[in-house]
C-alpha positions in Angstrom: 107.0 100.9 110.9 105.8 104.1 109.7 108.8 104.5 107.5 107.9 102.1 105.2 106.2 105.3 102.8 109.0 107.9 103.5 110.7 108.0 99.9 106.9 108.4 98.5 106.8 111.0 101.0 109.9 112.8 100.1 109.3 112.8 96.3 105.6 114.2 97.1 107.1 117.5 98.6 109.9 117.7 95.9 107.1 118.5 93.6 107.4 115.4 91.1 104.5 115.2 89.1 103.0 111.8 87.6 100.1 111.0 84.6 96.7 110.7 85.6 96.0 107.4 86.9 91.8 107.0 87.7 90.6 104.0 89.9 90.6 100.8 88.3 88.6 97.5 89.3 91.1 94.6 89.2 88.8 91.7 89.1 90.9 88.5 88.9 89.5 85.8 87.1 87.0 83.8 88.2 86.9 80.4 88.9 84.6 77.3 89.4 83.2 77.2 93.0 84.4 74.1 94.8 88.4 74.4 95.3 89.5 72.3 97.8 90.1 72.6 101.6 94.0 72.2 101.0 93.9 74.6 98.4 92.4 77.0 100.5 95.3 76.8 103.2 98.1 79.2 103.7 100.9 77.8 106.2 100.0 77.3 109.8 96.4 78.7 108.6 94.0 76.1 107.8 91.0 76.4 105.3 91.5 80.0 105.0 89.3 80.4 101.8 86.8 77.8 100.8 83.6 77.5 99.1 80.0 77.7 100.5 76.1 78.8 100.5 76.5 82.3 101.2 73.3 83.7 103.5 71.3 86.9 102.8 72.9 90.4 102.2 73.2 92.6 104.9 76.6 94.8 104.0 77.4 97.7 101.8 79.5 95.8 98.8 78.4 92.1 99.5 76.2 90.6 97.2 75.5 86.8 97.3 78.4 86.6 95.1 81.0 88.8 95.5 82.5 90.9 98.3 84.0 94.5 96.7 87.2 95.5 99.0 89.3 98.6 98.2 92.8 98.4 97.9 94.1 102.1 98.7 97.9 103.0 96.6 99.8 105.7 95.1 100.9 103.4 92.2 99.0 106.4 89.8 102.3 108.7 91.0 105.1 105.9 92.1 103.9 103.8 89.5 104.7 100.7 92.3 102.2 98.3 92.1 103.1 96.1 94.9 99.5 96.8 96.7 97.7 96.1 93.7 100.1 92.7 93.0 99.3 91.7 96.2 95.2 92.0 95.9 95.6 90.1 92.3 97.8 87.5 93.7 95.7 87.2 97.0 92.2 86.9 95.9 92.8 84.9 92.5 94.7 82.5 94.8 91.7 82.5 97.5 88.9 82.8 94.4 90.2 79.7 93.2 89.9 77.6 96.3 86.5 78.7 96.5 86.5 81.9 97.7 84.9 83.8 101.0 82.1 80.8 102.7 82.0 81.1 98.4 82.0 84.7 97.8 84.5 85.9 95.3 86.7 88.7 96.4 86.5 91.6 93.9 89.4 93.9 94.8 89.1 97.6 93.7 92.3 100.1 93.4 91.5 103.2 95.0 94.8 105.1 93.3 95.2 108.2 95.7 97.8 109.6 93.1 99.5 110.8 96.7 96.8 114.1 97.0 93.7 112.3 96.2 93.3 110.3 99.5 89.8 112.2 100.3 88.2 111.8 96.8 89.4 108.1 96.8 87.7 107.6 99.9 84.4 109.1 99.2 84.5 107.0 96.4 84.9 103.8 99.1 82.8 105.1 101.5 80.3 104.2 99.0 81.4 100.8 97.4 83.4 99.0 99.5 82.8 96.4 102.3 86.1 97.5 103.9 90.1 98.2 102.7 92.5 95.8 102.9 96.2 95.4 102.0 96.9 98.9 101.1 98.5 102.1 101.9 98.9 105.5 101.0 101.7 108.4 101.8 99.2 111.0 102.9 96.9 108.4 104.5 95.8 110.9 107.3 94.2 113.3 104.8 91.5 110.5 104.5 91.5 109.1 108.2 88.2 110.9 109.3 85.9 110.3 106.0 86.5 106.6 106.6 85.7 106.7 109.7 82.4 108.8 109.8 81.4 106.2 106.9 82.3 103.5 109.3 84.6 101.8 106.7 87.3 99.1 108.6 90.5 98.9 107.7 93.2 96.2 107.4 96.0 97.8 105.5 99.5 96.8 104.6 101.1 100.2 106.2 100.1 103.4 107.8 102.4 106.5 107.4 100.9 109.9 109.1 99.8 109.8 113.0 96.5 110.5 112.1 96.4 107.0 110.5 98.7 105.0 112.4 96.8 103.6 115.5 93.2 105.0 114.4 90.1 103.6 115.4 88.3 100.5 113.1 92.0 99.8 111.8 93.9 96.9 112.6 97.3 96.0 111.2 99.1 92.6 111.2 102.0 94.1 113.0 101.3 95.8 116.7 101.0 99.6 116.0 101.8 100.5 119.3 100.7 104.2 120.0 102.4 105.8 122.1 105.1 103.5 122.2 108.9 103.6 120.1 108.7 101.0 116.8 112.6 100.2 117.3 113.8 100.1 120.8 115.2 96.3 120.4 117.2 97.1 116.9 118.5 100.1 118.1 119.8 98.6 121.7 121.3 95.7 120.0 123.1 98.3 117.6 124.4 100.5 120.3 124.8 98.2 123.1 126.0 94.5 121.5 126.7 95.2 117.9 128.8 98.2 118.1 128.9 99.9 121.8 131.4 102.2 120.8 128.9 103.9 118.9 126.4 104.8 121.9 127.5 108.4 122.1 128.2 109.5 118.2 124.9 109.0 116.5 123.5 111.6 114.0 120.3 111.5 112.0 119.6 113.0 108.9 116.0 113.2 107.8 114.1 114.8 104.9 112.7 118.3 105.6 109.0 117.2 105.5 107.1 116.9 108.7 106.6 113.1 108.7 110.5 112.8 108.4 110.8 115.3 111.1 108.8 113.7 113.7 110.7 110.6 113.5 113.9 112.2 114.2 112.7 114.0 117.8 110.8 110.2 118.1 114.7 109.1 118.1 115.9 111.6 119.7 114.4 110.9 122.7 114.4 107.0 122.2 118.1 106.8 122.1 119.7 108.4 125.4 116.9 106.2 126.9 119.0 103.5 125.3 122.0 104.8 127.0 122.7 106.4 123.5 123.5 110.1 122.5 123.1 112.4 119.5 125.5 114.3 118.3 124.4 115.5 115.1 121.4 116.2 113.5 120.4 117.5 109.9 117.8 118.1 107.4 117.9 117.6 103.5 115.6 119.8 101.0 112.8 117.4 99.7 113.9 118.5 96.3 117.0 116.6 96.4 120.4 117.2 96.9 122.7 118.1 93.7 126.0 116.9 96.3 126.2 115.4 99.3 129.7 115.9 100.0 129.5 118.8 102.7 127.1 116.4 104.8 129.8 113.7 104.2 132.2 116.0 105.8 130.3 117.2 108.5 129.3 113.8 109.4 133.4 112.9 108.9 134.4 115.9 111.5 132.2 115.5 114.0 133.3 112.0 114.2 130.2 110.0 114.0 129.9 106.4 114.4 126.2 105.9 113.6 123.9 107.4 111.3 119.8 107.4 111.3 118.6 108.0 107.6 115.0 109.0 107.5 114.2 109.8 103.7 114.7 107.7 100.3 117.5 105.4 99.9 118.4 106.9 96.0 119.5 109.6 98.8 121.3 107.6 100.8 122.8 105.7 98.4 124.3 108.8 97.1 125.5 110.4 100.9 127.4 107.1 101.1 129.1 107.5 97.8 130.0 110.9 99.3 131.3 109.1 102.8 133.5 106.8 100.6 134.7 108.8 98.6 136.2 111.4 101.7 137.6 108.3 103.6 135.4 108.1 106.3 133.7 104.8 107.1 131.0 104.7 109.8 130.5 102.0 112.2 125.9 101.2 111.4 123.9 103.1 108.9 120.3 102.6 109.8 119.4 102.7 106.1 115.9 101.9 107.4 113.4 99.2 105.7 112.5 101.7 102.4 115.9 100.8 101.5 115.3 96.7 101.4 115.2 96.1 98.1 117.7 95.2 94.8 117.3 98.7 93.9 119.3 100.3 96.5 121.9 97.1 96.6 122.3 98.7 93.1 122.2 102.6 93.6 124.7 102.4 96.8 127.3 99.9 95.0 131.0 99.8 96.1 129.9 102.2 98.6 128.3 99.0 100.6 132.1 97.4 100.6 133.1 100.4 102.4 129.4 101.1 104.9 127.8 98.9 106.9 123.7 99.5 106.5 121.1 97.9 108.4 117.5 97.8 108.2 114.7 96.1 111.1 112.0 94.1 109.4 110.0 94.7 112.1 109.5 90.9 112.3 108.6 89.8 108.8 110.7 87.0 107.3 113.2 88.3 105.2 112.8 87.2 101.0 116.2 86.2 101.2 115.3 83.5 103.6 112.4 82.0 101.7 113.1 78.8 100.5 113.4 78.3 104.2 110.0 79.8 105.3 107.0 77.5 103.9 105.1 81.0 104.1 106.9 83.4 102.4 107.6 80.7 100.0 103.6 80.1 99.3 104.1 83.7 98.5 106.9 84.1 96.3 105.0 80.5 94.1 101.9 82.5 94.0 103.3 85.7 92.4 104.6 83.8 90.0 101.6 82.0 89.3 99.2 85.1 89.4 101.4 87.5 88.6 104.6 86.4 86.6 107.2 88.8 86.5 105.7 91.2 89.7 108.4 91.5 92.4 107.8 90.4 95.7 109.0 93.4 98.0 108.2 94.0 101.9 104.9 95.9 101.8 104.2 92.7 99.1 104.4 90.5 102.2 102.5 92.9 105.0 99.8 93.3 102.1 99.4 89.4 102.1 99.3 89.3 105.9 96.5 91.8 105.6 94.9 90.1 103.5 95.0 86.8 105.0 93.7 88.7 108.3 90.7 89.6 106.8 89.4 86.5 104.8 90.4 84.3 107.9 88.1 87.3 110.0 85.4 86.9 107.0 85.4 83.0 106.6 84.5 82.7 110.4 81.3 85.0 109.9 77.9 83.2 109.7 76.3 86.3 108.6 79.2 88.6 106.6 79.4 91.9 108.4 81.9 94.7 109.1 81.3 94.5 113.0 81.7 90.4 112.5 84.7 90.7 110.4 86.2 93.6 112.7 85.3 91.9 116.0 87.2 88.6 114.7 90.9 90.3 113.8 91.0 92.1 117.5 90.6 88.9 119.3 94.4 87.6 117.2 96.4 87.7 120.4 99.2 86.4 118.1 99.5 86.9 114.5 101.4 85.4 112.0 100.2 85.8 109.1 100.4 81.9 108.4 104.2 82.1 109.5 105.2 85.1 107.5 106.2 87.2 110.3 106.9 86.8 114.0 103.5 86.5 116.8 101.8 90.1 117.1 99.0 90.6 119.4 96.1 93.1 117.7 93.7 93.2 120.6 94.8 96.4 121.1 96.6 99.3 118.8 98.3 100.6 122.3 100.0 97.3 121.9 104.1 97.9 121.9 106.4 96.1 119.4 107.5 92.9 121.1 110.0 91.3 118.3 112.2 92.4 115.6 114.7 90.6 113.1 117.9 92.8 111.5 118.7 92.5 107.6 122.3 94.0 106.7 123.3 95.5 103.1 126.0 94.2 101.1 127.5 94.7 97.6 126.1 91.4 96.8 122.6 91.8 98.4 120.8 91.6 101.5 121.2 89.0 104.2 120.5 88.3 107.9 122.1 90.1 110.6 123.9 88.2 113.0 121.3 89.8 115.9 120.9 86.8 118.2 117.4 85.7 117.1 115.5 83.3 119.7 112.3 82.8 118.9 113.2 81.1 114.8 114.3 84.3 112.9 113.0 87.2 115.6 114.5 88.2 118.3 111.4 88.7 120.6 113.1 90.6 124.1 112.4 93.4 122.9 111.5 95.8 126.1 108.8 98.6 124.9 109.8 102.2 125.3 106.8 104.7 126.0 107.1 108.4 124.7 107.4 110.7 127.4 106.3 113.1 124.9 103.7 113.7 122.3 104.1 113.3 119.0 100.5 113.5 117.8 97.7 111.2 118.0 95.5 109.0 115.7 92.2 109.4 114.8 89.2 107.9 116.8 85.3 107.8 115.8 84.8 110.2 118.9 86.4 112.9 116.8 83.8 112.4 114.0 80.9 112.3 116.7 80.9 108.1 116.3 81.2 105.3 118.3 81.9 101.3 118.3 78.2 101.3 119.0 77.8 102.4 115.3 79.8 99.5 113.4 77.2 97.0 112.0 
């Protein structure tokens, strides 16, 4: 789940630059108190936003009419506005059904520009009632400023392993410390899929350190699989000018399957390479930065000739919306709020964050981080109104339980024939625990804190 930031990452270290972006506050609209108790559902979630007599104040950025949240992004450096869609999208859809117990949300971008995590955070630590739906590359930078000012998190991904786990954070999808994020994908590639494969596999990540750990993360993963790695390889963060000498290493050493860990404009080119040598690999695991249009239309003829993969991690796939109520409320609220905004996979864990924390807020009698906090660790399985497959947040020690398997064509992305069976997850999977350490997140201990603290 981490990978989710690694092209952001990637272009950070190649020393790309970006204009000067400073924080914005993206107030949507706002309506007449008094929407409607349908209007305020979202799928299998009932009344999730409605109106109300708020009670007295009692929290940093709650006022008796609005609730300030910070959405954290790098869109002042990718220029992706995805997080900051979502937020618009979310609470002009929620504002207009009446809002939090009638509390407008007032979302606030807190651009990190990739480097300015801390200052960004400072900046929340002072305004915000918590951060929702968001995520930043270098999100570990920031980890311990949030947490001495006892801010809560719900965001839409965590990258580094200080962030990814840490204390007063609770993601819509398990975060499992400790645990591997892809045993079930990569046993159904190496054991049903393609078994042939099991003892040719190669990875190829960027050379940043983020990149790096997920590579010795699989390379212990896979043999427990019954899997073995042949081949393993690092590309400069500054890009490569040709990838054919990794095509041909790859092509003499007789690979079968392929881990990519970096951005898919990369791997779109190694597979150019690939095709263009004559060599045709069983899986690429083009991982889930690559889910998208743009690399469909990067990679081109090459996807005729490779056959890519990518694990949702168990959010319905866009392709599959008009069957999905939920992802379908999503993709008729963009265009609503947000005509002509794309609806991409971070779009759709931003929502579920989202919808986490005003279904946590609504059920508050007296708004409070603790209250709001308390409420999202008791989901003992989350779906996000039915956008993604049952995830149990008691706990961030949690392991991954299901996973669904999207496969690139020339023609776009569709559903893997995985064996789902539970609807579009497959939810089997058995957890894998690290026998080694790969880091560890941040707690309030380290910041001389504890639970005891959170009002």
């Amino acid at each position: 789940m981490r990978r989710l930031l690694i092209a952001a990452l990637v272009l950070a270290l190649a020393g790309c630059s970006a204009r000067s972006a400073t924080s914005s506050s993206d107030v949507p609209s706002k309506s007449a108190p008094g929407g409607s108790a349908a209007q305020g559902d979202f799928g299998t979630l009932k009344n999730v936003c409605h109106d109300g007599s708020p009670k007295a104040v009692t929290s940093q950025g709650v006022t008796t009419t609005d609730i300030k949240v910070g959405v954290f992004s790098d869109v002042g450096f990718t220029k992706n506005p995805e997080f900051v869609n979502a937020a618009k999208v979310f609470t002009s859809w929620c504002n207009d059904a009446g809002g939090i117990n009638g509390r407008q949300l007032v979302p606030t971008t807190r651009d990190a520009k990739l480097f300015e995590g801390r200052q960004r955070m400072i900046e929340a630590c002072r305004e915000d009632f918590a951060l929702v739906g968001g995520g930043t590359a270098f999100d570990g930078t920031a980890v311990k400023d949030r947490l001495k000012c006892l801010l809560p998190e719900f965001p839409a991904q965590s990258v580094q392993l200080e962030a990814f786990g840490a204390d007063l954070s609770v993601q819509t999808l398990p975060a499992g410390v400790g645990y591997a994020s892809y045993p079930g994908y990569y046993s159904w590639l190496i054991k049903e899929a393609y078994p042939d494969s099991a003892g040719h596999i190669g990875i190829i990540s960027g050379d940043i350190p983020t990149t790096k750990v997920l590579a010795n993360e699989a390379k212990e993963l896979l043999p427990a699989l019954g899997g073995k790695v042949t081949y393993t390889d690092l590309y400069p963060a500054a890009g490569v000018a040709d990838w054919t000498p990794y095509a041909q290493t790859i092509k003499s050493k007789k690979l079968k399957g392929l881990i990519f860990n970096g951005d898919f404009a990369s791997l779109a080119k190694l597979e150019q390479a690939l095709t263009n040598t004559g060599y045709k690999l069983d899986w690429v695991d083009a991982n889930n930065n690559a889910y998208g249009p743009a690399f469909i239309k990067l990679a081109g003829t090459a996807l005729d000739t490779q056959t890519n993969f990518a694990d949702l991690s168990g959010f319905s796939p866009l392709e599959q919306a008009s069957g999905n109520p939920a992802t379908k409320k999503v993709v008729g609220l963009f265009a609503k709020y947000a005509p002509g905004a794309q609806v991409t996979l971070p779009a759709l864990r931003a929502f579920s964050a989202w919808l986490l924390f005003a279904s946590a807020a609504s059920d508050c009698a007296e708004l409070t981080r603790k209250c709001v906090y308390d409420n999202t660790v008791k989901q003992k399985a989350w779906t996000g109104g039915g956008l993604q497959a049952p995830a149990d947040l008691t706990s961030p020690t949690n392991p991954p339980t299901c996973f669904n398997v999207v496969k690139a064509t020339s023609k776009g992305w569709t559903a893997a024939d995985f064996k789902p069976d539970q609807g579009a997850y497959r939810c089997d999977e058995q957890p894998y625990k690290y026998k080694k350490s790969y880091g560890k997140p941040a707690t309030l201990a380290d910041v001389g804190k504890s639970m005891a603290d959170l009002k």
